[in-house]
C-alpha positions in Angstrom: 18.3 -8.0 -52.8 14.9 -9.6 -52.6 13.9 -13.4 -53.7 10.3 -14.3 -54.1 9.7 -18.2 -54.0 6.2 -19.7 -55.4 5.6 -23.6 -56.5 4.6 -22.2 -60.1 7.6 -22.2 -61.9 10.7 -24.5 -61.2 14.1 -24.9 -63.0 12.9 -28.1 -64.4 10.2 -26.6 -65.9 12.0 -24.4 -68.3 12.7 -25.4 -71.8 12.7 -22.3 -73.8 13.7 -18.5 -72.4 12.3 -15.4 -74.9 12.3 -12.1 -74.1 10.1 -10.1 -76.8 7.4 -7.3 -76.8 5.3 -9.5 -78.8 4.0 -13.3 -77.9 6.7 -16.4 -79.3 5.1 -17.9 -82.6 4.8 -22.2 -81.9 5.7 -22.5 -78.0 6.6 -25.5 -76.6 5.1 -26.6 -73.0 7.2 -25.1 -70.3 8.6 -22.2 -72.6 9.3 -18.7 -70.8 8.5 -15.3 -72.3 9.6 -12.5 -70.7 7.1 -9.3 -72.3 8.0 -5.4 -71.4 5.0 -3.4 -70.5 6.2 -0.1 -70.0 8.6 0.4 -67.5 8.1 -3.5 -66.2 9.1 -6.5 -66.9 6.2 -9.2 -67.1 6.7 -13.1 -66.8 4.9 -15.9 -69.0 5.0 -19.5 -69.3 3.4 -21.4 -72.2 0.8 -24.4 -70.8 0.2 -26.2 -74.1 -3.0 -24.1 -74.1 -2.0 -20.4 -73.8 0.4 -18.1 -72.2 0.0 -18.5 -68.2 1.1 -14.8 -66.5 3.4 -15.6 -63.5 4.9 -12.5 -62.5 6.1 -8.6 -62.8 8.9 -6.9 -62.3 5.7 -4.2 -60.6 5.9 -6.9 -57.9 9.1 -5.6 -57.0 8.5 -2.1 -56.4 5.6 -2.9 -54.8 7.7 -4.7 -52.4 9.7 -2.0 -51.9 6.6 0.6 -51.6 5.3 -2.0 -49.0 9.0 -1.8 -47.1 8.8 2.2 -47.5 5.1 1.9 -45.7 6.3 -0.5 -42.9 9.4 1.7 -42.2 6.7 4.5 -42.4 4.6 2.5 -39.9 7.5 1.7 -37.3 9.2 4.9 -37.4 5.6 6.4 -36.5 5.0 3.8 -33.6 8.1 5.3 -32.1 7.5 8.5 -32.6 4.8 8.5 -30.4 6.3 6.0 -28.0 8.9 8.8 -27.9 6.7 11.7 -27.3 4.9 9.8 -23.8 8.3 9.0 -22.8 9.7 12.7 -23.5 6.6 14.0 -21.9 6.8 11.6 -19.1 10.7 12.1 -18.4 10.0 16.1 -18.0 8.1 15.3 -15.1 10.8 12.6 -13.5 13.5 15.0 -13.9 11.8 17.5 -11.4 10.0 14.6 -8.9 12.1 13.3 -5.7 13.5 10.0 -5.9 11.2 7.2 -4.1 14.5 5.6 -3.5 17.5 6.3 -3.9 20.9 4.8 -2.9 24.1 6.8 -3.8 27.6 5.1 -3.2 30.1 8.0 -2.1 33.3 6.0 -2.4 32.4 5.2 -6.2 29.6 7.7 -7.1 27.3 5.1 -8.1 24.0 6.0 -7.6 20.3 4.1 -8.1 17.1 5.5 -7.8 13.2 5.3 -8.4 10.9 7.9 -9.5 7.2 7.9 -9.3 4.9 10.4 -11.0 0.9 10.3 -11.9 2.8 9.0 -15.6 4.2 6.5 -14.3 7.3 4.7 -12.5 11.3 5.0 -13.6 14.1 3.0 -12.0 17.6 4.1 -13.0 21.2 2.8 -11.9 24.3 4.5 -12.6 28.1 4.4 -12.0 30.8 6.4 -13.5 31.2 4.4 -16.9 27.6 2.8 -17.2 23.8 3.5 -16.4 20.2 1.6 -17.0 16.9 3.1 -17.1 13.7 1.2 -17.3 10.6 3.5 -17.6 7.2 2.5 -17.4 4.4 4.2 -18.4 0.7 3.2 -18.7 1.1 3.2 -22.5 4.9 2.4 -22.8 7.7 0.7 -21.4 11.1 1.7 -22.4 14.6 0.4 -21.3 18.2 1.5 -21.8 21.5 0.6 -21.2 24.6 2.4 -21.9 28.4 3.0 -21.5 31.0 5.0 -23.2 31.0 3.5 -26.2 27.5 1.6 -26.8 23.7 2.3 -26.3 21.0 -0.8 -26.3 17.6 0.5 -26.1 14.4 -1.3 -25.9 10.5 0.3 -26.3 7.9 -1.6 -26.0 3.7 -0.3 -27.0 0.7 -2.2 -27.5 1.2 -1.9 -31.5 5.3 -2.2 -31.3 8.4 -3.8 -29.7 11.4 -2.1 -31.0 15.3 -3.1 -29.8 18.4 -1.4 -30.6 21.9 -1.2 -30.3 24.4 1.1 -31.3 27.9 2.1 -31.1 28.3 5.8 -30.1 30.6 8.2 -31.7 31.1 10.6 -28.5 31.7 14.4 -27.9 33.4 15.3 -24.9 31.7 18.6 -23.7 31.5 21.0 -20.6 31.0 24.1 -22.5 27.9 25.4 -24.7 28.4 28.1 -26.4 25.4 30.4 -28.0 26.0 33.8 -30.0 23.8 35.7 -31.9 23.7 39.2 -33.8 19.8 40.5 -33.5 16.9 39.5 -35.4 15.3 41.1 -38.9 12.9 43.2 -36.6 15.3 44.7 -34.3 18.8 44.1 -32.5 17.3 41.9 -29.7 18.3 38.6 -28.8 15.6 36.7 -27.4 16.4 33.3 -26.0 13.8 30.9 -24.4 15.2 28.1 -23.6 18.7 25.8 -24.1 18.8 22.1 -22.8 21.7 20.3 -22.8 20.5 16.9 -23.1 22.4 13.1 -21.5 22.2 9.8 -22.8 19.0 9.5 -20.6 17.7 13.3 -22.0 18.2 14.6 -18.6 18.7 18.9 -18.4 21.5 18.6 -17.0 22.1 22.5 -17.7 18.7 22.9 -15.3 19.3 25.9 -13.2 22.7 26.7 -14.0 23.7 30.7 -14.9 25.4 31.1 -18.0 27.9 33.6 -17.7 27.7 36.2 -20.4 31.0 36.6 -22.8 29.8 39.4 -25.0 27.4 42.0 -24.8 25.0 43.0 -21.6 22.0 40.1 -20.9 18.9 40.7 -19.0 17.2 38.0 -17.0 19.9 35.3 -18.3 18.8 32.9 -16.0 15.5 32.2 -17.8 17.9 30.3 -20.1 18.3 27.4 -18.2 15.1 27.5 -15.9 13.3 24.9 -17.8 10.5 26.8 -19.1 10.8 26.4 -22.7 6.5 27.4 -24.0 6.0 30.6 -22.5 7.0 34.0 -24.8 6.4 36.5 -21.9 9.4 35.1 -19.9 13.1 34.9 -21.5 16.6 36.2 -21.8 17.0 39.7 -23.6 20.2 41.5 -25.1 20.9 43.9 -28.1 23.4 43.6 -30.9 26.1 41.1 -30.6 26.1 38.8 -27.8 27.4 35.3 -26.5 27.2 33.4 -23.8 28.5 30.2 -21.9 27.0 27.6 -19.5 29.6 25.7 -17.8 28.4 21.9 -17.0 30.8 21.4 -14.3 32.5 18.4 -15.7 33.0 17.0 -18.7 30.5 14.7 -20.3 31.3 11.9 -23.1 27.6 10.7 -23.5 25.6 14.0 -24.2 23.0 13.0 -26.6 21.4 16.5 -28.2 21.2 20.5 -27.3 17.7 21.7 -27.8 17.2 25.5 -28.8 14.0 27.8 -28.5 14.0 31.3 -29.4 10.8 33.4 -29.0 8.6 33.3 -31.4 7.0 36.1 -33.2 5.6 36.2 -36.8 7.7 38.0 -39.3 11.0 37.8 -37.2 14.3 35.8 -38.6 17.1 35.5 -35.9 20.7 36.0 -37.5 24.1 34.4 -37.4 22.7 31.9 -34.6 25.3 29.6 -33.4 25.7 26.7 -30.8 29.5 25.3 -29.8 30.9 23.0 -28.1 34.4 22.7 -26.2 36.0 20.8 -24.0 38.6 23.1 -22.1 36.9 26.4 -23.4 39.7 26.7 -25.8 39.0 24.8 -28.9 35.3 25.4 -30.0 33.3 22.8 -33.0 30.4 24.3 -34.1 27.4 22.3 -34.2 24.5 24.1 -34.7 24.8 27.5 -37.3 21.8 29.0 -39.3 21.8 32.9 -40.8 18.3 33.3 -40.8 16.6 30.9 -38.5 13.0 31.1 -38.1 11.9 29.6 -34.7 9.3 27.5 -33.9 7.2 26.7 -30.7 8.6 23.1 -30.9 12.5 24.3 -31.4 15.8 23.0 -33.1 17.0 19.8 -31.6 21.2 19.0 -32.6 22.3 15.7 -32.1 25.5 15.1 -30.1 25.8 11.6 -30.1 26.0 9.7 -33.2 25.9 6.2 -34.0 29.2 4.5 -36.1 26.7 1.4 -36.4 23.2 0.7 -35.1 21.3 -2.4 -35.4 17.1 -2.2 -34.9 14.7 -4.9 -34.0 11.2 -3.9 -34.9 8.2 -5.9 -34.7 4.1 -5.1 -35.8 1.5 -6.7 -35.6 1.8 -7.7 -39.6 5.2 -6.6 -39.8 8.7 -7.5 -38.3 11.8 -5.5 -39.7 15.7 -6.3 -38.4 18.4 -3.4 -39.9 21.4 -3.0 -39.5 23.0 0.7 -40.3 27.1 1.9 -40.6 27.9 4.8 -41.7 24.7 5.4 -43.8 24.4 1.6 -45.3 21.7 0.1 -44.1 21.1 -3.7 -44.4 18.1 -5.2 -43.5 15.4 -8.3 -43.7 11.8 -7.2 -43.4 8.6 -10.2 -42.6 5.0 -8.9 -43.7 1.9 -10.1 -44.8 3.2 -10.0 -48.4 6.3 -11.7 -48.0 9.5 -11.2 -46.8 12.4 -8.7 -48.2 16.1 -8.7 -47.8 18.1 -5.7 -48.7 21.8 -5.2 -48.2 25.0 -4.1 -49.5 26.2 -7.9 -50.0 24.1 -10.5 -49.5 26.0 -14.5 -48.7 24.2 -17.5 -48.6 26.4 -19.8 -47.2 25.3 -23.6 -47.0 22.8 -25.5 -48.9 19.8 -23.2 -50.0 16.6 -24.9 -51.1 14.5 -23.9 -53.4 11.2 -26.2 -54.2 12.3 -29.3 -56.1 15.0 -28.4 -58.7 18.9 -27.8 -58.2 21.5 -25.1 -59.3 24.6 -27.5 -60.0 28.2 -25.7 -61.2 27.2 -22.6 -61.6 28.4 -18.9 -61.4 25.6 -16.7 -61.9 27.2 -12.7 -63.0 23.9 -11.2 -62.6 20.6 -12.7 -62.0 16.8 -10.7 -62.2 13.4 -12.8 -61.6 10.4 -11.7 -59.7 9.7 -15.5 -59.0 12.2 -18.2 -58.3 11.5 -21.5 -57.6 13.5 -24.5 -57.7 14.2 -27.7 -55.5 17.9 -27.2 -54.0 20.3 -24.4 -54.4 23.6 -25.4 -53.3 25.4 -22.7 -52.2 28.7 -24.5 -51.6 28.7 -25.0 -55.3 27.7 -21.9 -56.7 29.1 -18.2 -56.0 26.4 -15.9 -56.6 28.0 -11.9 -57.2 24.6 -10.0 -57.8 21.4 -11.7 -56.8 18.4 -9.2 -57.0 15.0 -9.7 -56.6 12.3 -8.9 -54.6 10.9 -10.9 -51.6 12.2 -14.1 -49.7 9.0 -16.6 -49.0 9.0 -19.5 -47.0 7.5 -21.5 -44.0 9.7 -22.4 -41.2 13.7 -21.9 -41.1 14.5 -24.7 -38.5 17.7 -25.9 -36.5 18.1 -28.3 -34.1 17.3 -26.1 -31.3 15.9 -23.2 -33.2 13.2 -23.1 -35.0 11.6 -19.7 -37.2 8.6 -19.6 -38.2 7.8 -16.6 -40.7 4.4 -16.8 -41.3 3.2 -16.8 -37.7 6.3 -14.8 -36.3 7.0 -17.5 -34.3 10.7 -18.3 -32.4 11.2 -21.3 -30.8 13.9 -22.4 -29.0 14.5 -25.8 -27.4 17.9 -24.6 -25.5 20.4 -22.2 -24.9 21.3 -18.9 -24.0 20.3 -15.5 -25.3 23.1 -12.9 -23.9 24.8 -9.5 -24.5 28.1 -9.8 -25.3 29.7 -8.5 -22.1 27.3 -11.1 -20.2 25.4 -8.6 -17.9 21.9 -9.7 -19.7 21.0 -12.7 -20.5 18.2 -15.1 -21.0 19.0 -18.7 -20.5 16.2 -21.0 -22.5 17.6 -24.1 -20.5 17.0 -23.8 -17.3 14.0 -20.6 -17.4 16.2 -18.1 -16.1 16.7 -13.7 -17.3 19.2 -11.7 -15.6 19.9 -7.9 -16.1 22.8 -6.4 -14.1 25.1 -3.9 -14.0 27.4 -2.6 -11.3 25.1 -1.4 -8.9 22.9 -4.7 -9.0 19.8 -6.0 -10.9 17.3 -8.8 -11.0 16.6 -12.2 -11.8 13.5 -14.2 -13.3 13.8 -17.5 -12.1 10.5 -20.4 -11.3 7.9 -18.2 -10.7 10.5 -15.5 -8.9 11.4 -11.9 -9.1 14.8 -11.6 -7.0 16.5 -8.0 -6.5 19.9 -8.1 -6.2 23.0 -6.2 -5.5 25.4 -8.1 -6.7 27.6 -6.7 -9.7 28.0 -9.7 -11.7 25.6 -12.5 -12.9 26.1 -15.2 -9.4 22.8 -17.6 -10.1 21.8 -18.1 -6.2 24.4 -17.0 -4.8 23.6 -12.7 -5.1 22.9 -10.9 -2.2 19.4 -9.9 -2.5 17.4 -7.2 -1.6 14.2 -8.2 -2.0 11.3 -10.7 -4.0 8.0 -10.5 -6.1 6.9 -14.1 -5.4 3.9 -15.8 -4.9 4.0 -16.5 -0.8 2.0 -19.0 1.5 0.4 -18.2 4.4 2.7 -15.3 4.9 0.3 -13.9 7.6 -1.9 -16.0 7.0 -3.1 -14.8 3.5 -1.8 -16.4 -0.1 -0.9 -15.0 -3.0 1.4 -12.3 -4.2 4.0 -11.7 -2.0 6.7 -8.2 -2.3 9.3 -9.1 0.3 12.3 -7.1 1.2 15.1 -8.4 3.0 16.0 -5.9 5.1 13.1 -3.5 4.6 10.5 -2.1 2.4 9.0 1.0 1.3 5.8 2.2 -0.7 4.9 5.7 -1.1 5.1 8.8 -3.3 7.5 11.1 -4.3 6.6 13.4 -2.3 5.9 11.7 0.7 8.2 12.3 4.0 11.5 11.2 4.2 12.1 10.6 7.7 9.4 10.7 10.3 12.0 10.6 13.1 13.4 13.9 12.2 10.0 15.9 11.5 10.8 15.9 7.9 7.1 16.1 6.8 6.7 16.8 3.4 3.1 15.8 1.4 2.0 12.7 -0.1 2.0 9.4 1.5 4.0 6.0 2.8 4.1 2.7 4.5 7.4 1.3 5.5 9.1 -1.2 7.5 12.2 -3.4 8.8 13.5 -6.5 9.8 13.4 -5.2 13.5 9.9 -4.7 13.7 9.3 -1.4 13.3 6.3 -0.4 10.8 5.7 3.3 10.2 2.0 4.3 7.8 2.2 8.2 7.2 -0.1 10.6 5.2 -0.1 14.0 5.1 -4.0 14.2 5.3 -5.8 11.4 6.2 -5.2 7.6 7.1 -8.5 5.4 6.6 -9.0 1.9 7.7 -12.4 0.8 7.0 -13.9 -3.1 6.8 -17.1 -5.0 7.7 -20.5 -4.4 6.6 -22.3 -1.1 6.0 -24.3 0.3 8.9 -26.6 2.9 9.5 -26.0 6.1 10.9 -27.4 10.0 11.2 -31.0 11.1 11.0 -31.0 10.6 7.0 -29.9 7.4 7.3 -26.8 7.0 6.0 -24.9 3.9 5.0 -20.6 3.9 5.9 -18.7 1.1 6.7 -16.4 0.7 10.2 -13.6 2.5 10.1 -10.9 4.2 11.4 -9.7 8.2 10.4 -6.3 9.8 11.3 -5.4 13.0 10.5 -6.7 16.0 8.8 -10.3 14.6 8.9 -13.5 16.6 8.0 -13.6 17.5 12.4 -10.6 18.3 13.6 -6.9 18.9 12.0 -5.4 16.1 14.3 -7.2 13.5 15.2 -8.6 9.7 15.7 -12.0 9.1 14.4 -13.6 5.9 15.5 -16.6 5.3 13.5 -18.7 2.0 13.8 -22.0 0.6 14.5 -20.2 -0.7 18.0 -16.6 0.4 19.4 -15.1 -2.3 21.9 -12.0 -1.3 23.7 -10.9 -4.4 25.2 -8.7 -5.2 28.3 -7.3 -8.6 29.9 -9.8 -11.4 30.8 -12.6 -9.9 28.3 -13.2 -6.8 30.5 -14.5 -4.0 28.0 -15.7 -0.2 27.3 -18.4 -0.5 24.8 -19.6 2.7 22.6 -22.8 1.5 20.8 -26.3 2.4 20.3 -29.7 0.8 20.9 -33.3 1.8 20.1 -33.3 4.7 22.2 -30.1 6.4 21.8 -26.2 5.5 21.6 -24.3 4.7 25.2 -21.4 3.8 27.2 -21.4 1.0 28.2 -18.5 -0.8 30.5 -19.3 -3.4 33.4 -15.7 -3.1 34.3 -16.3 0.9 35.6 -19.3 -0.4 37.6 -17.5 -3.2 39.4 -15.2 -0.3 40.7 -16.1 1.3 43.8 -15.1 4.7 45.8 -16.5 5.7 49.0 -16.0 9.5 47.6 -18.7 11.8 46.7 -20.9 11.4 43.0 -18.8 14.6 41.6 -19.5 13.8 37.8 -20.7 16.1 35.7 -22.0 15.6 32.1 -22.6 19.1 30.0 -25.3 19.1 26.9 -23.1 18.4 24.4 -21.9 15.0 26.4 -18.9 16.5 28.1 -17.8 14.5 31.1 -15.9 16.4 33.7 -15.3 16.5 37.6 -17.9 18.5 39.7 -15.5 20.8 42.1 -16.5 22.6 45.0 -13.4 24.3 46.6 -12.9 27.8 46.1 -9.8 27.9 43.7 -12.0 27.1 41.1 -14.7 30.0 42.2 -14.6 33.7 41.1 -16.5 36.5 42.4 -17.9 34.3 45.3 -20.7 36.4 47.2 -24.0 35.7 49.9 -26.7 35.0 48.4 -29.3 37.5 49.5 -32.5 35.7 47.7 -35.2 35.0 50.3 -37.2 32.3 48.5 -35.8 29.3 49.6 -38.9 28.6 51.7 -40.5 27.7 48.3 -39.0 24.3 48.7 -41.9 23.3 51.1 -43.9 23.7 48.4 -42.8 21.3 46.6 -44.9 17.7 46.4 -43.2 14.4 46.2 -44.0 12.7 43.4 -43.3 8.8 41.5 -43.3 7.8 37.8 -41.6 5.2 35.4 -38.9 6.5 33.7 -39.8 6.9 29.6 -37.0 5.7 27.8 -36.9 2.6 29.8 -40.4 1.4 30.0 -40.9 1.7 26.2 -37.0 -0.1 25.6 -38.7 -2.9 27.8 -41.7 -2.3 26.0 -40.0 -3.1 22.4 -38.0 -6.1 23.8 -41.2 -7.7 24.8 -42.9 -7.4 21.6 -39.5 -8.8 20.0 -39.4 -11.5 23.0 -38.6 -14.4 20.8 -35.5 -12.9 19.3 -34.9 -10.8 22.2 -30.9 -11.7 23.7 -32.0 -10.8 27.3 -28.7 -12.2 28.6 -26.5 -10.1 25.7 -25.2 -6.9 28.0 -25.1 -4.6 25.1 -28.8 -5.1 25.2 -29.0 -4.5 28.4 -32.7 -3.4 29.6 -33.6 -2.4 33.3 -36.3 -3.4 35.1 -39.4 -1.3 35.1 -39.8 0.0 38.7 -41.3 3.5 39.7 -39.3 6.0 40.9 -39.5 8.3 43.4 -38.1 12.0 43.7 -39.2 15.7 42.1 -40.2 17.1 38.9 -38.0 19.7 37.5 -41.2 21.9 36.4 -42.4 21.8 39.5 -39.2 23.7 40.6 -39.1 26.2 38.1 -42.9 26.9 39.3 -41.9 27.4 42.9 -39.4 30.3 41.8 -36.3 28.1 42.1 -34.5 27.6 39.0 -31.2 28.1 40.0 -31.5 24.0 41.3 -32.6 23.4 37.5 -30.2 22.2 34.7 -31.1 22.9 31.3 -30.4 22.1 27.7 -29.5 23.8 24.6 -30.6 27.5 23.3 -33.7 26.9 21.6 -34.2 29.1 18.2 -36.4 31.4 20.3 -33.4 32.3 22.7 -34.9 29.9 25.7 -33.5 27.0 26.6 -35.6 23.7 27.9 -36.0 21.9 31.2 -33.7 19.0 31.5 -32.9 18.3 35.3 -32.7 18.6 39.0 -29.6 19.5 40.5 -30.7 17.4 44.0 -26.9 17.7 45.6 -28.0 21.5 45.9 -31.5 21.4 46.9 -29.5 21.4 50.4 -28.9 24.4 50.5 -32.1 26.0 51.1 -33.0 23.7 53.3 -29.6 24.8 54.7 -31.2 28.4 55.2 -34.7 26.6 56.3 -32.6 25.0 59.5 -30.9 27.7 60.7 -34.5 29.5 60.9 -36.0 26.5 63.1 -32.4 27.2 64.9 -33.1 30.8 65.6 -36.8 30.0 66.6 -35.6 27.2 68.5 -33.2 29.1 70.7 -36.0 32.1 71.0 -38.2 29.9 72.5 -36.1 28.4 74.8 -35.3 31.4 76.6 -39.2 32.4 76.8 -39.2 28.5 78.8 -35.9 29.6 80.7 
């Protein structure tokens, strides 16, 4: 049925009704002529001037092309809503859980999945589940039980809702049989999913067992790999086999079938079955010659006795209702609005522009444009109404109100709710609830609680945790995700219990109400901040930060990289690791308040090694005289002074900057220029005694450079020069004597 409503023509404005192929001789004003052109029906009304055209039956199927287009448009929308979503779920079903939560006593279970796709929460118990899966281009949610599905997809160019009363198989055994192909005797199976309610594999990895004839490689049947030809099942001549699901399952939604594919080749007498106890098989799947495809054969298990569809465009809203193949439904476009259904009641007083239907029984009524001031429904039984669009402005109630040519519904009270009360949305007081038996969440001013509760208990559930907007919550504002006993973030991958050694890949943070906080990464944890400073010849720009891990170094370690490094102790006392104009240091005033009376045994190699100098013989191999006779060479050495470089240009430099100089900060600390006295390493290495010299790194050439004085050892020969004077000394005593 379908009712078009325009302010042309009213019931008051009819005097005269004609239907002819050729225009009434002396009209009167207001006279109708109904003209067939064609196949349609075309509407006049006389004007006193001329015949005024007001409408065509053409309008009609226009209407219903326009319907056959929007169901075109929807049905395409979720199509490729469906696609993501399949796509997407193929790579939840083989991720870990983020979370999970399994109750053993009654096997209910919830869990979170994370992929690069996207994010999927699901709760379950024996007799009902949820899913919510959201994607970057698509959020879906479902809810189901034995006997009902409600779904919900939302995209950016659709929101579609349904519901639907299932008509259940119970299976645990799939059967497939086969007799060869029109090439040669071979079977050749790819793939066969058995599909849930939430299009789960939940025949992933399980061997069929083979009931006739010999299979090679049967596994590949059930391995999940359903698009590559060069790996699947093979037998010859007549085979069958059975996968046994374990249990039995009352909310299987489809079997999905891929045979390899090669051109020219027809697979014959293919069969799929179901049972229940292995006994009593129905066939649901049977073709003679089946052709195969890369995409495969999809059978649907679980069929709907009634379904009802919310569908809503951005020029186009569509609610149907379908049972048993009769569909009844009300479509809103740009063009107008369309109802069409198997029995249509208007009930209560029905307006129609200015002019009233009064004691009336209309038997059968066609008009592409009907307009009138009230119909009266309580007065009036209407047994076939058709026509072709409903239009009108705003259907109103006193806390309802429906506006059809914005798509606006506003409400002004009350409470939207499933029937068994486990969603709802109450317009009163602000508040949406979604639960089931495992738990669920609440929307409530400003508020995202998590609960566990199994019922709808408004402020009094026990939650779990809070998206809410938080102040000062260590000392920062803003968005706030609490959890009440702990928290987690991570991936999917990421390990499971750090305690144990578990390590897998990925990475997490979490933490409890006891104060433990765990951050893990399986290759690198990066804290950085601050401004960007300069480091390296090239001068390179990073920010402060710190690295743990698997950094670009070392496997497993703690990079500390910053302009300065302060490691701080009680009352302020520090180690500093900075730089200056010269080079970077060590700083720490603490070390030099600390004294020994011990020798200076500190050693620092070229590459800035600091180690203990040892002189004991456990640390000594191949320990020998030394037969060398040149250690009278240190008489030739002259003492000499100088200023040491580094310092006197430093001082230099903080002269020229004296006016912004901090002489007082110790990080810029600066010595004052004295001369020194001592030797010159040179001047060793010219006497013959470079085993007193240290030296640097291997220069390209193979020699290495002049660096130091080793002065603790310059006793030695001196040592050797002593016991000389001894000898001499004791030689000429005796010449005295």
């Amino acid at each position: 049925m379908a009712i078009i409503t325009r302010s042309e023509l009213t019931l008051t404005d009819i005097k005269e009704t004609v239907v002819s192929n050729t225009a009434p001789l002396n009209p009167s004003l207001g006279d109708v002529w109904y003209k067939q052109n064609g196949k349609y029906v075309e509407q006049y009304r006389w004007n006193g001037v001329q015949w005024e055209f007001i409408s065509s039956t053409k309008e009609t199927e226009d209407i219903k092309n326009q319907l056959i287009v929007a169901d075109g448009k929807i049905n395409a929308a979720q199509e490729k809503a469906d696609e993501s979503l399949g796509k997407a779920q193929e790579g939840f079903d083989k991720a870990e859980a983020l979370s999970e939560k399994v109750d053993v006593n009654t096997g209910a279970i919830s869990s979170v999945k994370q992929t690069t796709a996207g994010l999927q929460t699901a709760v379950k118990s024996k007799a009902d589940s949820s899913t919510v899966t959201q994607l970057a281009e698509v959020v879906a949610s479902k809810v189901s039980n034995a006997d009902f599905d409600s779904n919900k997809t939302q995209t950016a160019e659709l929101i579609s809702s349904t519901v639907s009363l299932q008509n259940n198989e119970n299976v645990r055994y799939v059967r497939f049989s086969g007799s060869g192909n029109s090439v040669n005797s071979g079977n050749h199976l790819l793939e066969l999913q058995v599909n849930d309610s939430d299009n789960k594999n939940v025949a992933l990895n399980i061997l069929p067992t083979a009931e006739k004839g010999a299979w090679t490689n049967l596994v590949y049947v059930t391995d999940g790999v359903s698009d590559d030809n060069a790996k699947y099942a093979t037998a010859n001549g007549d085979v069958s086999f059975i996968i046994d699901l374990k249990k039995i399952y009352q909310t299987l939604s489809s079997l999905k079938l891929w045979i390899y594919v090669a051109t020219g080749r027809d697979y014959l007498d293919v069969k799929l079955e179901i049972s229940t106890d292995k006994k009593t098989w129905k066939i649901v799947y049977l073709k003679d010659n089946y052709t195969p495809t890369t995409k495969g054969d999809t059978v649907i298990l679980s069929n709907a006795e009634a379904s009802s569809q919310i569908s809503q465009l951005a020029d186009n809203i569509n609610l149907k209702v379908d049972k048993n193949g009769i569909i009844n439904q009300i479509n809103i476009s740009t063009e107008g609005i369309v109802i069409a259904g198997e029995n249509v009641w208007i009930s209560g007083k029905t307006k129609i522009d200015n002019a009233v239907i009064k004691n009336a029984m209309i038997d059968s009524l066609s008009a592409n444009k009907l307009t009138a001031g009230t119909i009266d429904a309580g007065k009036i039984n209407v047994v076939n109404l058709n026509a072709s669009n409903i239009s009108a402005g705003i259907i109103t109630g006193a806390n309802l109100a429906i506006n059809l040519n914005s798509g606006e519904v506003t409400f002004q009270k009350g409470i939207i709710k499933r029937a068994d009360e486990l969603f709802s949305i109450d317009v009163t007081k602000g508040i949406v609830e979604s639960y089931d038996s495992n738990g669920g969440f609440t929307i409530s001013k400003g508020e995202i609680t998590l609960n566990s509760s199994p019922e709808l208990t408004i402020g009094n559930s026990k939650k779990y945790g809070t998206i809410t907007y938080k102040w000062r919550l260590l000392d920062a504002s803003g968005l706030a995700l609490i959890g009440e006993d702990g928290y987690s973030l991570g991936t999917s991958n990421a390990v499971k219990n750090i305690a144990n050694s578990t390590v897998n890949q990925g990475s997490a943070i979490s933490g409890n109400k006891e104060g433990y906080l765990n951050v893990f990464s399986r290759q690198v944890i990066n804290l950085s901040s601050g401004d960007l400073y300069s480091y390296g010849s090239l001068n390179y720009k990073s920010l402060a930060s710190i690295e743990i891990g698997n950094t670009s170094r070392n496997k497993s370690e703690v990079a500390i990289s910053a302009n300065t490094v302060r490691l701080s102790a009680k009352d302020g006392d520090h180690i500093l690791l900075s730089s200056d104009s010269t080079s970077a240091f060590v700083q720490s005033n603490v070390i030099y308040r600390r004294t020994y009376s011990s020798a200076p045994n500190l050693y620092i190699t070229d590459l800035g090694t600091i180690g203990r100098s040892t002189s004991a013989s456990k640390y000594k191999l191949a320990i020998e005289e030394d037969k060398t006779d040149n250690y009278k060479n240190i008489l030739k050495l002259k003492h000499k002074t100088w200023y040491d470089k580094a310092n006197t240009e430093t001082y230099a430099r903080a002269l020229d900057n004296k006016d912004t100089f901090d002489w007082d900060n110790p990080e810029d600390e600066v010595l004052p220029v004295e001369r020194i006295h001592g030797l010159i390493a040179e001047d060793l290495v010219e006497a013959g005694l470079t085993e007193f010299v240290s030296y640097g790194e291997l220069n390209d050439d193979g020699t290495k450079e002049v660096e130091g004085i080793q002065y603790d050892r310059l006793v030695v020969p001196l040592l050797q020069i002593v016991k000389d004077h001894q000898i001499e000394i004791e030689k000429l005593k005796e010449r005295i004597i």
